[in-house]
C-alpha positions as CSV (number, residue, x, y, z in Angstrom):
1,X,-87.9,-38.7,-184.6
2,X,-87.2,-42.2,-186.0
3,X,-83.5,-41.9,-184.8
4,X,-84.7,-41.2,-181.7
5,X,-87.1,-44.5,-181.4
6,X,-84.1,-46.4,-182.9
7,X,-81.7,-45.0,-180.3
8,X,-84.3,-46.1,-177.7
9,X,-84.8,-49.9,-179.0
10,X,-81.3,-50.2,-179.4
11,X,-80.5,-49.5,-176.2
12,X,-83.6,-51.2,-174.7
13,X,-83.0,-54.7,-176.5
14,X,-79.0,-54.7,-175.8
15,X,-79.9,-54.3,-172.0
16,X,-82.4,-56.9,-172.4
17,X,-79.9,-59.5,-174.0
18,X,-77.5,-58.7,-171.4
19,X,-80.1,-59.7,-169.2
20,X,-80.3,-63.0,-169.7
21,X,-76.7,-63.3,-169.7
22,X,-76.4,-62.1,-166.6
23,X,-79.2,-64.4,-165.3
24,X,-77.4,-67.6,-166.5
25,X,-73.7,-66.0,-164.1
26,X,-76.3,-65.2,-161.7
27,X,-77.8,-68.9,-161.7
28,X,-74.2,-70.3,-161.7
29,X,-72.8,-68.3,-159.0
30,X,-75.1,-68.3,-156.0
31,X,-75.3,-71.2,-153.8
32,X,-78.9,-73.0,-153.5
33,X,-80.5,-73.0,-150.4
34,X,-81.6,-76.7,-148.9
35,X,-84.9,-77.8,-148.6
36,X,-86.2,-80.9,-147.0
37,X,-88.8,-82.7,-148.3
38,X,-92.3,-83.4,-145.9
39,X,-93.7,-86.6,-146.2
40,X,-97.0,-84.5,-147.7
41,X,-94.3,-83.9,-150.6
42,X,-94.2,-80.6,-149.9
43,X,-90.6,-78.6,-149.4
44,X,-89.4,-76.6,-146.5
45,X,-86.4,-74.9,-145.7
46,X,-84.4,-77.0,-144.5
47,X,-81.6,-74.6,-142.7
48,X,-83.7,-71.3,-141.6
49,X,-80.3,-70.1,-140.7
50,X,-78.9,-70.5,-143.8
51,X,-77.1,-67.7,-145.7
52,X,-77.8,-68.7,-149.1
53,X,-81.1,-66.8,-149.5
54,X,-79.2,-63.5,-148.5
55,X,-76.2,-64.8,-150.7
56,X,-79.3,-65.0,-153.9
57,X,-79.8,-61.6,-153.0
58,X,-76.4,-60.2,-152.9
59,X,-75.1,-61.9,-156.2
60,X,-77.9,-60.4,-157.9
61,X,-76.9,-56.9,-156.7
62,X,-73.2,-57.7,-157.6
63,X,-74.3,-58.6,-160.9
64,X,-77.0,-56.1,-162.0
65,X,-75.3,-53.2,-160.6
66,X,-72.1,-53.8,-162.1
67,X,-74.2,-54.2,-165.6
68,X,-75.7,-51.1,-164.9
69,X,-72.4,-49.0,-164.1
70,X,-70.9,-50.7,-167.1
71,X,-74.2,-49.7,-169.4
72,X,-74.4,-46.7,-167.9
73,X,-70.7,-45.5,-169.0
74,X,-70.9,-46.9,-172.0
75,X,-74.0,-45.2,-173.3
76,X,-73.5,-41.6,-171.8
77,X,-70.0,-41.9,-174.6
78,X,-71.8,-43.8,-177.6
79,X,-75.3,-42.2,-177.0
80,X,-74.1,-38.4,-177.0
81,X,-76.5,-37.5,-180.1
82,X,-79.5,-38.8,-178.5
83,X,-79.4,-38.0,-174.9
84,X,-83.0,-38.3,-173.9
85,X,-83.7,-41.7,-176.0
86,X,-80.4,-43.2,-174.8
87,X,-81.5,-42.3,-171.0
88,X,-85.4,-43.3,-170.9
89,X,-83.3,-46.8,-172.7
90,X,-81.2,-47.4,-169.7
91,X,-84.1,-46.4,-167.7
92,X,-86.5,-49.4,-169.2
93,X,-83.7,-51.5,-170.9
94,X,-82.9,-51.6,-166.6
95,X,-86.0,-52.8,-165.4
96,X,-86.3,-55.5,-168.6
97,X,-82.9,-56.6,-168.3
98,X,-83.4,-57.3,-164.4
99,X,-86.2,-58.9,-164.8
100,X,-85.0,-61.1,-167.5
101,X,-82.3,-61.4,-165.1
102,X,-84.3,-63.2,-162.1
103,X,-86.5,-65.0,-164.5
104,X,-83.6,-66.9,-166.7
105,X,-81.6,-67.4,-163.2
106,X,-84.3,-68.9,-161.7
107,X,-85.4,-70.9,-164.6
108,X,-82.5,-72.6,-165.6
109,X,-79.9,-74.3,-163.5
110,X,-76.1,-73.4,-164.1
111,X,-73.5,-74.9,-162.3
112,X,-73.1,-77.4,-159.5
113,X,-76.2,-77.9,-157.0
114,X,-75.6,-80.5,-154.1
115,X,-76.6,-80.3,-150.7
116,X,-76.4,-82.4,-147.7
117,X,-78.7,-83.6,-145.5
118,X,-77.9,-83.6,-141.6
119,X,-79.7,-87.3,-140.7
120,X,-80.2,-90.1,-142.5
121,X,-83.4,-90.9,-144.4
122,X,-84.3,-87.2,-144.6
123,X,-84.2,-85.8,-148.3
124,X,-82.6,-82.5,-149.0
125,X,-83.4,-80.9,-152.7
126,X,-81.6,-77.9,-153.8
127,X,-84.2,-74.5,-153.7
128,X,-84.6,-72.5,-156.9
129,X,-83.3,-68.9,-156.5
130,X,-85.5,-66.5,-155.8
131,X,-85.3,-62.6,-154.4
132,X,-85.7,-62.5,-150.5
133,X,-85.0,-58.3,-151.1
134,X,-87.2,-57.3,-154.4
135,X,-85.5,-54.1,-153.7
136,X,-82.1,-55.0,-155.7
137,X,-84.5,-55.4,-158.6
138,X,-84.2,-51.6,-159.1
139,X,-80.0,-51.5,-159.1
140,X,-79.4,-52.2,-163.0
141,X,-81.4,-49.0,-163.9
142,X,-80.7,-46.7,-160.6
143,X,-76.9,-47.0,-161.0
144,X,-77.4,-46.7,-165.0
145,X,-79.4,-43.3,-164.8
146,X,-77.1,-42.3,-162.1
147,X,-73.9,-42.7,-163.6
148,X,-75.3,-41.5,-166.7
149,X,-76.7,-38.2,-165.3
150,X,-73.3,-38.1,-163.4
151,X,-71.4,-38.0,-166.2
152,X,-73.8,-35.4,-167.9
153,X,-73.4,-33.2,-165.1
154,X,-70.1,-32.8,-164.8
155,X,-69.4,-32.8,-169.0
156,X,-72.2,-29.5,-168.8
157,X,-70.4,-27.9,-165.7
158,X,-66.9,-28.6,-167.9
159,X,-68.6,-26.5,-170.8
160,X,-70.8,-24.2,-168.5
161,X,-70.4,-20.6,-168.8
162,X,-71.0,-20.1,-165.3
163,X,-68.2,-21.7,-164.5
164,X,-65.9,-18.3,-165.2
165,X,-68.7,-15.9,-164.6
166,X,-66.7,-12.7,-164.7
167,X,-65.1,-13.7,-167.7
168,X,-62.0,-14.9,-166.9
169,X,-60.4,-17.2,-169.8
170,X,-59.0,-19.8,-167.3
């Protein structure tokens, strides 16, 4: 039982540290919306047809659903001994690292942040990132768990006995 839990935590807290390396490359790859500054001191988008919110969005994807492809791969070969502990890993170690993903990118700053403002004497402030689509949250574990169980399936139907049902050696 205690390899089990240790196969578990393993997996759990290596997803988790990629995490927040993926939310400092996410931070330093997407482009910051603009926001203008009120004279209340409040800030609005400055651009509501700006791309950079859906741009947030996509990088996040692109990041956390490569992670997951990668994690997924890799643990379905290293994990083979502990199948179930590995999985319910990815499965959690996927929503921790994702959200340690959106936390550190839009906590810290990476990278260069400039925008422009259109007319003089208005102020223009770079946005923090933030998810417009809370749905992408779910890619690091739902490609992990699917690539994993992919991978499971077809090693079992390699090694199935119902594969030659009638008994026939090829």
């Amino acid at each position: 039982m205690t390899r089990e839990v240790r196969a578990f935590a393993v997996t759990v807290l290596t997803l988790a540290t990629l995490g927040v390396a993926a939310g400092l490359l996410w931070s330093g790859l997407t482009p910051r919306a603009p926001y203008q500054v009120t004279e209340k001191g409040t800030t609005v988008l400055a651009d509501p047809t700006t791309q950079a919110l859906i741009a947030a969005d996509g990088w996040f994807a692109v990041i956390t659903g490569g992670l997951g492809l990668l994690c997924g791969g890799l643990a379905w070969f290293a994990g083979r001994r502990w199948m179930l502990a590995v999985l319910l890993g990815l499965c959690a170690g996927g929503v921790l690292g994702a959200m340690l993903t959106l936390w550190v990118g839009s906590t810290f700053t990476i990278g260069a942040v400039t925008v422009e403002a259109a007319a003089p004497g208005i102020k223009v402030v770079p946005g923090a990132l933030t998810l417009t689509a809370s749905g992408v949250l779910v890619s690091w574990p739902l490609l992990a768990v699917g690539l994993f169980g992919l991978l499971e399936g077809m090693h079992g139907y390699r090694e199935s006995p119902l594969r030659h049902p009638y008994g026939d050696p090829f």
